[in-house]
C-alpha positions in Angstrom: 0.0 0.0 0.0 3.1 2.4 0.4 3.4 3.7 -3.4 -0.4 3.6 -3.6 -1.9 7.4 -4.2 -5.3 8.5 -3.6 -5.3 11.6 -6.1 -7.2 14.1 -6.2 -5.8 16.5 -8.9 -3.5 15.4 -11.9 -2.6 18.0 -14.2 -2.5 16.2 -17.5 -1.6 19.2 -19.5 1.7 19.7 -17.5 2.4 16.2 -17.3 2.1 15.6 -21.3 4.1 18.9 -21.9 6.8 17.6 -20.1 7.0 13.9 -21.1 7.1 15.0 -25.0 10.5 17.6 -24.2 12.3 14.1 -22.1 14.9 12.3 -24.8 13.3 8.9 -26.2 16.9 7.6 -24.4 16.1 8.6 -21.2 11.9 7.7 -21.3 12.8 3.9 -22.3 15.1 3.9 -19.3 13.4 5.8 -16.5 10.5 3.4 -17.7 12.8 0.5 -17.5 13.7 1.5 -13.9 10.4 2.2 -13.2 8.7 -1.0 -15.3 6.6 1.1 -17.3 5.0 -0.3 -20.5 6.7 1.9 -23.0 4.1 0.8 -26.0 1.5 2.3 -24.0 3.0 5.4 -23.1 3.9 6.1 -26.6 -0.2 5.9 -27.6 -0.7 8.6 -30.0 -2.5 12.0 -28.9 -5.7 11.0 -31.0 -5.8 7.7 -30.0 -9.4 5.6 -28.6 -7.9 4.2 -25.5 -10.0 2.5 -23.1 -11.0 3.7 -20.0 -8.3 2.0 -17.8 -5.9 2.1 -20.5 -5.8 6.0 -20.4 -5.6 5.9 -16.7 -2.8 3.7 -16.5 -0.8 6.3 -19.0 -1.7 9.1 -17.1 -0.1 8.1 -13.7 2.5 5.7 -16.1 3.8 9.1 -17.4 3.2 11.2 -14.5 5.7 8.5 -12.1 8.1 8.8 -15.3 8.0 12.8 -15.8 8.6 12.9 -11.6 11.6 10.5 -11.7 13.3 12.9 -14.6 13.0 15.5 -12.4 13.9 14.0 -9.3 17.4 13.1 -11.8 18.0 16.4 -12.8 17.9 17.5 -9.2 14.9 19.9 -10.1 12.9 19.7 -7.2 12.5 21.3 -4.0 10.9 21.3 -0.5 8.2 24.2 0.3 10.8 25.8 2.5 13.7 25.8 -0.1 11.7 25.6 -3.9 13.8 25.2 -6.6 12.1 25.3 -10.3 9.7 23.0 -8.8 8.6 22.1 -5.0 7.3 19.1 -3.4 5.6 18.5 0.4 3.2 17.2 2.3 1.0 19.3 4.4 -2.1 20.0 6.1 -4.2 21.8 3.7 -8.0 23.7 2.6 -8.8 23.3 -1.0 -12.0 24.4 -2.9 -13.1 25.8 -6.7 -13.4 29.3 -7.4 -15.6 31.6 -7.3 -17.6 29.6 -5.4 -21.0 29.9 -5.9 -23.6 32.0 -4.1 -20.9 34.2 -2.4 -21.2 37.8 -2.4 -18.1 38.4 -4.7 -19.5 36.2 -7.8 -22.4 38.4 -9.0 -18.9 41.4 -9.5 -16.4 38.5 -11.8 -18.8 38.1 -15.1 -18.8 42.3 -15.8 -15.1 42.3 -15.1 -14.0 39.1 -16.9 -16.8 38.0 -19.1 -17.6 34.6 -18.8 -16.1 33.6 -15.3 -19.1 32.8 -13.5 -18.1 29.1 -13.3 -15.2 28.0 -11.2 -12.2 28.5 -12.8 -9.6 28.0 -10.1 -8.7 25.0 -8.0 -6.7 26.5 -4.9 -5.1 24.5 -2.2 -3.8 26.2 1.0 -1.7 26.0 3.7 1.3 26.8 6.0 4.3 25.8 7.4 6.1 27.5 10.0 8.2 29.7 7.4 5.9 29.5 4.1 2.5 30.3 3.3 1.7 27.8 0.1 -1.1 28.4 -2.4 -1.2 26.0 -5.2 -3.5 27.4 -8.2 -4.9 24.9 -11.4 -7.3 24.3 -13.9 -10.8 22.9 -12.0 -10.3 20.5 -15.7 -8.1 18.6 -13.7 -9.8 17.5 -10.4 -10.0 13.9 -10.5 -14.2 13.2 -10.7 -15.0 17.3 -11.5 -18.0 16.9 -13.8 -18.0 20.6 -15.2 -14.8 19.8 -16.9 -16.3 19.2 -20.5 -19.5 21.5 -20.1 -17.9 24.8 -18.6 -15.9 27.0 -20.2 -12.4 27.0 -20.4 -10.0 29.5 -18.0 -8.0 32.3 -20.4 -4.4 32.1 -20.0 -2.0 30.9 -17.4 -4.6 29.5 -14.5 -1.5 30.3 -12.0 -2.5 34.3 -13.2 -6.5 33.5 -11.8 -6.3 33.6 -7.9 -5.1 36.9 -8.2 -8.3 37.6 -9.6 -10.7 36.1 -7.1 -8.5 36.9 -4.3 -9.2 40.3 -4.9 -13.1 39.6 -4.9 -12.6 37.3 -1.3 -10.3 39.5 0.8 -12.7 42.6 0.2 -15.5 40.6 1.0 -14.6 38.3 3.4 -10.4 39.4 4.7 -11.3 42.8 6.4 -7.6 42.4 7.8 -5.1 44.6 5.8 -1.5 43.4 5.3 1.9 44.6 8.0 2.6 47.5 8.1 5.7 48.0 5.9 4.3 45.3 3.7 4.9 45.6 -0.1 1.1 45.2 -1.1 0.8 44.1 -4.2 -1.2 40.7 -6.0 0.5 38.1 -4.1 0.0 39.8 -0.7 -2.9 38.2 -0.8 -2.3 35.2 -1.2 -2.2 34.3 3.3 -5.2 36.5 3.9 -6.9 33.7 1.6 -5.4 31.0 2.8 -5.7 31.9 6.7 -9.6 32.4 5.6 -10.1 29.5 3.7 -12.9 27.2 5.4 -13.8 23.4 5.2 -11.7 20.7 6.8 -8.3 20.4 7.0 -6.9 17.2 4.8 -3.2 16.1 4.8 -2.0 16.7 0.7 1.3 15.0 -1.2 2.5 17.3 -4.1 4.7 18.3 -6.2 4.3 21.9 -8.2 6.0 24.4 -10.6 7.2 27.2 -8.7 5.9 30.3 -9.9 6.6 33.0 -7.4 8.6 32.8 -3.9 8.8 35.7 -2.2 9.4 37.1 1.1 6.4 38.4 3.7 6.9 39.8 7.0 4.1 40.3 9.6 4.9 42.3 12.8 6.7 39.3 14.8 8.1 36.9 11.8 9.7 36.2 8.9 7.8 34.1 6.1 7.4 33.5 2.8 4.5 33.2 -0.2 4.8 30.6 -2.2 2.6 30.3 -5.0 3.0 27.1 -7.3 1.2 25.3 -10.3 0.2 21.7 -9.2 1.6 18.9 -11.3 -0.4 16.3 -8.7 -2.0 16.4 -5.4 -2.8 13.8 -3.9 -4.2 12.8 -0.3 -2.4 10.6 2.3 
């Protein structure tokens, strides 16, 4: 049961971009080490898979694209990222904009068309980092507005800054430390430290996209905001 995963987001789009830029060389030999099936991770982009065909070459490819990483020493912890991060941590996750909150009726007339979620944000902290990790709802394991709603614009990592705007006014009265550089990201804890629902213990790993410092009136700490390759419960 050790390498068993319960996932609950798999970004295939990352995974997929990645796998194609990895040398054949090196894919037939991290799959090798890792005894992949290399016929079915070479399946074609338009080809009818079955059902647990296609799942197998999802998490197939996404073990594969990790180990290259893990080789060319890519990856970090929360506390020291490199280009990407990985951890395990007690976190809040939800879609936004949720519905039937106050901020939702103001995001269609400033971004036409985001009245659906368009954000999948997990949250948390360690005793030096505050974490946000941002995504495509497309790529919750089991979300059913995938093929029906539309489609975010752009880089989703660009999104919270969005919505976060929309859920500190309305719901974060508290204003950042004084001294604080307030710009986008700033926002990022009031979010997380205001994010409800229960607490569930997360595995992932993530593309750094920002890591920058933060200082409240007693401590040092840093934001980090990353793009989820996986996340996954334990």
């Amino acid at each position: 049961m050790k390498d068993l995963k319960y996932y609950l987001y798999v970004s295939d789009a990352k995974v997929n971009m990645l796998y194609a830029q990895i040398p054949s060389s090196l894919q037939k030999k991290i799959a090798l080490d890792l005894n992949i099936d290399v016929k079915l991770l070479g399946s074609g982009v338009g080809a009818v898979l079955k059902h647990k065909e296609q799942e197998e070459t999802r998490y197939s490819k996404l073990k594969l694209v990790l180990r290259y990483l893990e080789d060319q020493q890519a990856i970090g912890w929360i506390d020291a990222p490199k280009e990407y991060f990985q951890g395990t941590l007690s976190m809040r996750w939800g879609l936004f904009p949720e519905k039937d909150k106050p901020y939702q009726q103001a995001l269609p007339g400033m971004l036409p068309g985001m009245d659906h979620p368009h954000i999948a944000f997990f949250g948390g902290s360690t005793n030096r980092t505050i974490v946000g990790l941002a995504g495509s709802p497309k790529h919750v394991l089991g979300y059913e507005g995938a093929e029906t709603e539309p489609q975010s614009i752009g880089s989703p990592s660009a999104f919270p800054y969005v919505y976060f705007q929309f859920v500190v006014e309305h719901e974060a009265a508290a204003q950042p430390p004084e001294g604080a550089v307030y710009n986008e990201t700033r926002r990022i804890p009031l979010v997380v430290k205001k994010m409800g629902g229960m607490a569930s213990n997360l595995d992932f790993v993530a593309k750094t996209i920002s890591h920058t410092p933060y200082r409240e009136p007693y401590a040092e700490e840093f934001i980090l905001l990353g793009s989820p390759l996986y996340v996954a419960l334990t």
